[in-house]
Phi, psi and omega in degrees: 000153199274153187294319212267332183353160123309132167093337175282128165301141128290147167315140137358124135070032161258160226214076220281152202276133156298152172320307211281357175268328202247156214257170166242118165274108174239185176255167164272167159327339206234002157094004175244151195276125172222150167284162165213169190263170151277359170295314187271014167269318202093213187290157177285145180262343180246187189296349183072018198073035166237157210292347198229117147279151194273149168293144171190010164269167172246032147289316156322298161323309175309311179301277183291359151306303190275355157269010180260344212262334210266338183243010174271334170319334204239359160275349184268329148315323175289323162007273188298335173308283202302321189269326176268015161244029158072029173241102181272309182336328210248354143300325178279335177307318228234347181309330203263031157259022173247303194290289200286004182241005172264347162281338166298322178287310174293315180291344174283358177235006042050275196282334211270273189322316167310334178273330177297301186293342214252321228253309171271333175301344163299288166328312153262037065331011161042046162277147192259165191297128170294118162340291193224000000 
């Protein structure tokens, strides 16, 4: 059994660390293992095993947020398109591509701002960006 079990007596006064206390180890940019908290690592950094690696700085993210923002822009035009010439048919055909670009949209700018924050908790720890 584990230090941590249920049911094992602990030392005197121990006291187990919160999540938000305990660091994640990674390597850096410059090739050495540093802890970061989670706040301050951000968004996940490696590929999930999969073949296209993810934007995950935070101009990337920044980037394909406002192109996502750009193109719900232009489903909300066609909207307005649909209501001023009265052709609603093509709206009851076509709503639920309002429900799928809008969880990509919220979650990219969602990642964005978390990567923005993890970036600056970085800066002050003069810590460099994490790899993977």
């Amino acid at each position: 059994m584990g230090r941590r079990s249920e049911g094992v007596p602990q030392d005197p006064g121990y006291v187990p660390s919160r999540p938000e206390e305990q660091l994640i180890y990674r390597r850096s940019e410059n090739g050495e293992m540093v802890g970061y908290t989670p706040a301050e690592y951000g968004v996940r950094k490696d590929d999930g095993g999969g073949m296209v690696k993810p934007y995950n700085s935070s101009a990337g993210l920044l980037f394909l947020s406002v192109l996502m923002t750009i193109c719900f822009g232009g489903m909300i035009y066609g909207l307005i398109q649909i209501a001023l010439t009265g052709q609603w048919h093509i709206l009851g055909e076509t709503w639920w591509m309002f429900l799928i670009i809008l969880y990509p949209l919220l979650a990219g700018w969602a990642g964005y701002f978390k990567e923005r924050k993890a970036e600056k908790l970085r800066n002050a720890r003069n810590l460099s960006r994490p790899v993977e």
